[in-house]
C-alpha positions as CSV (number, residue, x, y, z in Angstrom):
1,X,28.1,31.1,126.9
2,X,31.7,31.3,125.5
3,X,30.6,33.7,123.4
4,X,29.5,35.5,126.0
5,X,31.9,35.3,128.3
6,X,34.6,35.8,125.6
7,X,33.2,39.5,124.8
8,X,33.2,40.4,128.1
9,X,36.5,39.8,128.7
10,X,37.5,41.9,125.5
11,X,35.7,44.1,126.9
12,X,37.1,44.4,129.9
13,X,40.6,44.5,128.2
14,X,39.6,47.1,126.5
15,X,38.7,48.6,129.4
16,X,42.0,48.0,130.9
17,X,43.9,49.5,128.1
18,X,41.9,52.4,127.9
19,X,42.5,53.6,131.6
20,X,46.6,52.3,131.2
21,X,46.4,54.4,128.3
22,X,44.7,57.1,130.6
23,X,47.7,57.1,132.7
24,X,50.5,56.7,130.6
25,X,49.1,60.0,128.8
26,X,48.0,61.8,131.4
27,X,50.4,60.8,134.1
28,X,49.9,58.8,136.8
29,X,48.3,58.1,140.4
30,X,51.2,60.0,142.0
31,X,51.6,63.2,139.3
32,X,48.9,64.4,137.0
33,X,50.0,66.6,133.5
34,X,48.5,69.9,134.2
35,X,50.7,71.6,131.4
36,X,51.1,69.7,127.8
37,X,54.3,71.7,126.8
38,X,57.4,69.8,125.8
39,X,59.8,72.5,125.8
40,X,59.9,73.3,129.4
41,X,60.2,68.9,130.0
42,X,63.9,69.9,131.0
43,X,63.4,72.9,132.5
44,X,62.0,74.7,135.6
45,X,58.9,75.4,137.3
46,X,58.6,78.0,140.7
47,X,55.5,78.6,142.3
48,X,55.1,82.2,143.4
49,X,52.1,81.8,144.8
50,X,48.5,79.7,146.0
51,X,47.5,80.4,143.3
52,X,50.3,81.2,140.7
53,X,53.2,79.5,139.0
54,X,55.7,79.5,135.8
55,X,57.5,77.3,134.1
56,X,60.6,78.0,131.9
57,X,62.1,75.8,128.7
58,X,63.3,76.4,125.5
59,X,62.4,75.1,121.9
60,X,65.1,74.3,120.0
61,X,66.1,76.6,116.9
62,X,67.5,76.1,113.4
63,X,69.3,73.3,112.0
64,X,68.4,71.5,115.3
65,X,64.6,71.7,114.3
66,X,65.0,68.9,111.8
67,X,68.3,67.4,113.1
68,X,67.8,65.2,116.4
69,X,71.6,65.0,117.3
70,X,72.1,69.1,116.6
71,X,71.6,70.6,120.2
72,X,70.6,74.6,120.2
73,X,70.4,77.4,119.7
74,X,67.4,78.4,122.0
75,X,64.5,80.1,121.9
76,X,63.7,80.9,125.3
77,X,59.9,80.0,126.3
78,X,57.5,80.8,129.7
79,X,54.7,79.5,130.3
80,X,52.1,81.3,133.4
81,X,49.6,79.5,135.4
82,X,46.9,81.6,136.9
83,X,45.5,79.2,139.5
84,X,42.8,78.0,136.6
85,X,45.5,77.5,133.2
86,X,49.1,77.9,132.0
87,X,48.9,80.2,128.9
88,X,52.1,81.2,127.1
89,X,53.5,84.5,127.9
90,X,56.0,86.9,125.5
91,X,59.7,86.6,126.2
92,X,61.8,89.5,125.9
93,X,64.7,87.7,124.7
94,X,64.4,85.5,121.6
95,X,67.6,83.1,121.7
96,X,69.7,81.9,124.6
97,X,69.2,80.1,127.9
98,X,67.1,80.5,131.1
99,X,69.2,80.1,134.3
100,X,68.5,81.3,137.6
101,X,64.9,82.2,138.6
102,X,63.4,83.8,141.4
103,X,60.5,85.5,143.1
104,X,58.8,87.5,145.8
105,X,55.9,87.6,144.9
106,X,53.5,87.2,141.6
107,X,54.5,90.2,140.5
108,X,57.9,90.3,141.2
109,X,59.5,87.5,139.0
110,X,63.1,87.6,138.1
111,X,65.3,85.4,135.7
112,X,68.8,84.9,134.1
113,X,68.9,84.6,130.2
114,X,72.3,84.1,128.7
115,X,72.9,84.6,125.1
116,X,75.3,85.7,122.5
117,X,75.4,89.0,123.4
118,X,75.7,88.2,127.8
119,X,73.2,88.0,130.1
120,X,70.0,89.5,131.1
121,X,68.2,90.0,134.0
122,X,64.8,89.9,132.9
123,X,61.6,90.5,135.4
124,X,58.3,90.4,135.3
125,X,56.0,92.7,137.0
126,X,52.5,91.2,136.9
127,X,51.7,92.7,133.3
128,X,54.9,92.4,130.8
129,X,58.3,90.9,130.7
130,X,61.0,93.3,130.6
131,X,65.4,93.2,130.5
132,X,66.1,95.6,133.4
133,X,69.9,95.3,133.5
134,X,72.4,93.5,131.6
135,X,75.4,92.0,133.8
136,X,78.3,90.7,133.2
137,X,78.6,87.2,131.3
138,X,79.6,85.9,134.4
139,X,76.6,86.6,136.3
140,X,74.7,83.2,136.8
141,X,73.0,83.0,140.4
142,X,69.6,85.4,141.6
143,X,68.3,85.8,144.4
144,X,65.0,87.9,145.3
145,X,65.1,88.5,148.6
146,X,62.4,91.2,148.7
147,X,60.5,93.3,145.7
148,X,62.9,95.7,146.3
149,X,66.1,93.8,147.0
150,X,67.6,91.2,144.3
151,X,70.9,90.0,143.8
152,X,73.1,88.8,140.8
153,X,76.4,86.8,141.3
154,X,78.9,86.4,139.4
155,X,83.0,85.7,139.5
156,X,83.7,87.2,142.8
157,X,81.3,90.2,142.2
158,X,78.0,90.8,143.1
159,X,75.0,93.4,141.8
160,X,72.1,94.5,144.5
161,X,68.9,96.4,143.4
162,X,66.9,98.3,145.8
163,X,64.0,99.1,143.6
164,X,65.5,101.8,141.7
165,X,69.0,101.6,141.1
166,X,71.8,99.0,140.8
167,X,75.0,99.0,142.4
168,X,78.2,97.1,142.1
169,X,80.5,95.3,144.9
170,X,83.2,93.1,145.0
171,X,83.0,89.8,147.3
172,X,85.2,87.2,148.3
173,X,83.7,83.8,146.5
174,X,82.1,83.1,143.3
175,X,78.7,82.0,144.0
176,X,77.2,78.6,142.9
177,X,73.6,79.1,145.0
178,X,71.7,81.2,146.8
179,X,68.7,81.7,149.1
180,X,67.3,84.5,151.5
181,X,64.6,84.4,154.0
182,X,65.3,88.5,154.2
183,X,66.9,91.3,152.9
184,X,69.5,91.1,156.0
185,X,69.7,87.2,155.6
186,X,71.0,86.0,152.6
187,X,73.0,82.5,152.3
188,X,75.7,81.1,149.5
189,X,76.6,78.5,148.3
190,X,81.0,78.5,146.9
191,X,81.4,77.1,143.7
192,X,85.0,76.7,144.3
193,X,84.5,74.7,147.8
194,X,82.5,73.5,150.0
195,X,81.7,76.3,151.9
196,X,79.1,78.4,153.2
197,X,78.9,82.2,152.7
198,X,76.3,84.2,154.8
199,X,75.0,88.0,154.6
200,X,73.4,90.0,157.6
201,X,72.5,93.0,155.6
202,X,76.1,95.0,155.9
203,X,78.7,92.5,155.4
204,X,79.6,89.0,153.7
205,X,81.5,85.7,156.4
206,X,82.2,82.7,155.6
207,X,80.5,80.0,157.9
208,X,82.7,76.9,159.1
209,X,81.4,73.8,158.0
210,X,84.3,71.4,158.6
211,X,82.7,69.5,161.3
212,X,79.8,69.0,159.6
213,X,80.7,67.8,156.7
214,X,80.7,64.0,155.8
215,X,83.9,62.2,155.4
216,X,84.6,60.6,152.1
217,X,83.4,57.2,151.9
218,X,85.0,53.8,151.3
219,X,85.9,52.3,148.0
220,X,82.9,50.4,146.7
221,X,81.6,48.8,143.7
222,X,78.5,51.2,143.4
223,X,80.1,54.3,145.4
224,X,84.4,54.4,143.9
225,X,86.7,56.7,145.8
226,X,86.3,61.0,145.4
227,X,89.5,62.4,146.0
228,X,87.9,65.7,145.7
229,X,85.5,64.7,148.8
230,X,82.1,66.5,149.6
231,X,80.5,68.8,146.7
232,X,77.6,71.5,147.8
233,X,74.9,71.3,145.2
234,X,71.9,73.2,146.5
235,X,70.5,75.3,149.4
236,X,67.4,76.4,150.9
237,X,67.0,79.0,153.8
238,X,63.1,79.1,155.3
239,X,62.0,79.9,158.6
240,X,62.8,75.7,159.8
241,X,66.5,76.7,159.2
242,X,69.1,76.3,156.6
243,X,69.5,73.1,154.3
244,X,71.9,72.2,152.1
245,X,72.0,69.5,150.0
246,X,75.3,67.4,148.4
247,X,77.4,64.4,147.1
248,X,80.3,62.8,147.8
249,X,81.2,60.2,145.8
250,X,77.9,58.5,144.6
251,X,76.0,59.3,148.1
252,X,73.9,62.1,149.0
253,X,73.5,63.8,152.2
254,X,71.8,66.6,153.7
255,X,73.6,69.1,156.3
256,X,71.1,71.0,158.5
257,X,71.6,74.0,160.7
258,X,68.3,74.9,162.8
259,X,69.6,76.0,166.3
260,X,73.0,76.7,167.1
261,X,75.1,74.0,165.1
262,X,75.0,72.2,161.9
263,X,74.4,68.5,161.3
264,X,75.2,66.3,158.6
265,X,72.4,63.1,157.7
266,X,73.7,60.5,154.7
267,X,70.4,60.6,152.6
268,X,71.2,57.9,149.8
269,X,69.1,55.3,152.0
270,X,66.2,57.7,152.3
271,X,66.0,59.5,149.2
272,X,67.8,57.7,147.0
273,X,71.1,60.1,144.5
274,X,69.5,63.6,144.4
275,X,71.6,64.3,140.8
276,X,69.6,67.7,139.7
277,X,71.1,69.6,142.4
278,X,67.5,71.1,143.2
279,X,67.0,73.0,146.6
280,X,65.1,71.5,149.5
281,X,61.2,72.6,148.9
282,X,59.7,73.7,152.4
283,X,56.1,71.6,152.9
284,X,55.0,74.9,155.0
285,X,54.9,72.7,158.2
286,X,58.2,72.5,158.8
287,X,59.3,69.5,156.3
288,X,60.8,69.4,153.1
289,X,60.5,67.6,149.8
290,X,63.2,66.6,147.5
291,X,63.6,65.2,144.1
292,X,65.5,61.7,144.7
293,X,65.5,58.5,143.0
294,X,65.4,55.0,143.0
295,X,68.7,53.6,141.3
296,X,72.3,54.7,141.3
297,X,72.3,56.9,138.8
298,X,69.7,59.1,140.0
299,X,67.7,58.6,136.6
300,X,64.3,56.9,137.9
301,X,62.8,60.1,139.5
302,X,61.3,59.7,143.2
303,X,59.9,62.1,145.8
304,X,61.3,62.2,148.8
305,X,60.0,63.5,152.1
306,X,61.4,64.6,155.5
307,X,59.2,65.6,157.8
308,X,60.2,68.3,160.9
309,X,60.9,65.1,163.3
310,X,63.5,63.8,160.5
311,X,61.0,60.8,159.5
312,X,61.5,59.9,155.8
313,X,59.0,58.7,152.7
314,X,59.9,58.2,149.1
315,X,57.8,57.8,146.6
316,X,58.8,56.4,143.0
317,X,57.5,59.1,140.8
318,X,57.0,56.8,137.6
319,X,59.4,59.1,135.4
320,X,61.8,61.3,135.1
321,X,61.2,64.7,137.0
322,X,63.1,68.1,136.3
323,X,62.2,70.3,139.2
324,X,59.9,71.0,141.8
325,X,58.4,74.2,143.4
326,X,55.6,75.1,145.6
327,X,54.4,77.9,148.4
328,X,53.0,76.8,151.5
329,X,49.2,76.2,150.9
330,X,49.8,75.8,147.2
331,X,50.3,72.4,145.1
332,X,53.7,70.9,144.7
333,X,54.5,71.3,140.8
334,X,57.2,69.9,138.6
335,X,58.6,69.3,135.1
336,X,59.4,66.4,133.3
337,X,58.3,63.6,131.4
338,X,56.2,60.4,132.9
339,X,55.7,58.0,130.2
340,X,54.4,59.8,127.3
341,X,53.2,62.8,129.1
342,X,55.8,65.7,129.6
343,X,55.3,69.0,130.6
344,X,54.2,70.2,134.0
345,X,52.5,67.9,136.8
346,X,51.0,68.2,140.0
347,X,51.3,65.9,142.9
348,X,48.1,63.8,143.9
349,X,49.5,62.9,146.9
């Protein structure tokens, strides 16, 4: 009978461990691997459309091959999902760093690469990969606002494409982020304040957001005093309204504007220190979901959820997460590593 009894409870320990192991190499409950590819763990995913995704990493090149503490250079990788599986697709540009993505459509896929030789905006047209201009250095936001309107910022300067050719202007701001919902509405993020720059199709104004803005916070043993008060981080515009994420100090908030004026909401209770600057993802009904976390340094990766009425869920996501992207009716993706699974996941929930 103990014999008995003893084997079965090895076996059921070994059942145990095999579904842990399951998990710890396939994810978990919360975010299953749908893409085994270590070199995009720290880099970015965007969904462009139901059915239709990349992701963007690098592998590390020479000398830091074979030496862990030796940091670059990059080879520059992309990997395409088709609804069914991610294959990997031919870059154009063999060394350097992806910045800036962005997309219309499938076939209308843009990116920043920066390498020794300056930058390249680099699309992809639903067959090949292709460098269509070469900008400045200091060219490092995009913005597709249509599949023939896209925009690269840079110090105080700005390039526009309308399908055919490109054309130069100067601005007032150096941009840190952008985001359209049109051609004729187009909204910036300053990197040298925090401000907000907005773009009705002829000109560039700056929007006040001094009332909105959160005040900086008392001294504190987990939050210490900013002198430089609020930083701007991210910003998404969608059809709800315009979001726009931050930090001052060691707190997070969210500032708002869907109707008239804009609103500011502390979000460190909620969603926990949003530390990867990533935009506000639009659930398609109405809500958003961000990347938070679960302790003070923002390292513990959680989703976070705000639903239209401003009602909040967060979820610890069981590892570290890198990004996140969807399209309404499509799965919410992201990049990262959970346990010893890395690559891109899928939400379950």
């Amino acid at each position: 009978m103990f014999v008995k009894l003893a084997a079965t409870a090895t076996a059921a320990a070994a059942g145990l461990w095999l579904w842990w192991a399951a998990l710890w190499d396939d994810g978990n409950d919360r975010w299953k691997l749908v893409a085994k590819q270590s070199s995009v763990t720290y880099g970015q995913v965007v969904a462009t459309g139901e059915h239709d995704a990349w992701a963007f990493g690098w592998d590390i090149l020479g000398i830091g091959a074979w030496l862990p503490v030796v940091d670059g250079p990059h080879r520059p990788t992309a990997f395409h999902w088709n609804g069914d599986r991610w294959t990997k697709s031919d870059f154009p540009v063999k060394r350097g760093d992806i910045g800036s993505v962005a997309a219309s459509s499938p076939s209308n896929v843009w990116t920043l690469v920066s390498d020794e030789s300056g930058t390249s905006a680099v699309r992809w047209d639903g067959h090949t990969w292709a460098i269509v201009q070469k900008p400045p250095a200091t060219a490092g936001s995009l913005v597709v606002a249509a599949d023939n309107d896209v925009w690269v910022f840079g110090d105080h300067k700005a390039w526009h494409y309308n399908g055919a050719t490109w054309s130069e202007q100067s601005i007032s701001f150096s941009t840190l982020r952008v985001s359209a919902r049109s051609a004729s509405d187009i909204w910036a993020l300053d990197i040298d304040a925090p401000r907000v720059h907005h773009f009705d199709g002829k000109a560039w104004t700056r929007v006040d957001l001094t009332s909105a803005l959160p005040k900086t916070p008392p001294p504190s043993d987990d939050s210490p005093p900013d002198p430089a008060g609020p930083r701007l981080t991210a910003i998404t515009a969608d059809p709800s309204g315009i979001w726009v994420t931050g930090e001052i100090g060691a707190s997070s908030f969210l500032l708002s504007q869907t109707g008239s004026g804009w609103r500011s909401e502390d979000t460190s209770a909620k969603a926990g220190r949003m530390v990867r600057d990533l935009p506000p993802v639009p659930d398609g009904r109405g809500g958003h979901w961000f990347l938070g976390s679960t302790d003070i340094n923002g390292d513990d990766s959680a989703l976070a959820h705000r639903d239209p009425s401003g009602r909040w869920t967060r979820v610890p996501s069981g590892g570290e997460l890198t990004s996140l992207s969807a399209v309404p009716g499509g799965p919410l993706l992201a990049t990262g590593v959970i346990g010893k699974a890395s690559g891109v996941f899928r939400n379950l929930g």
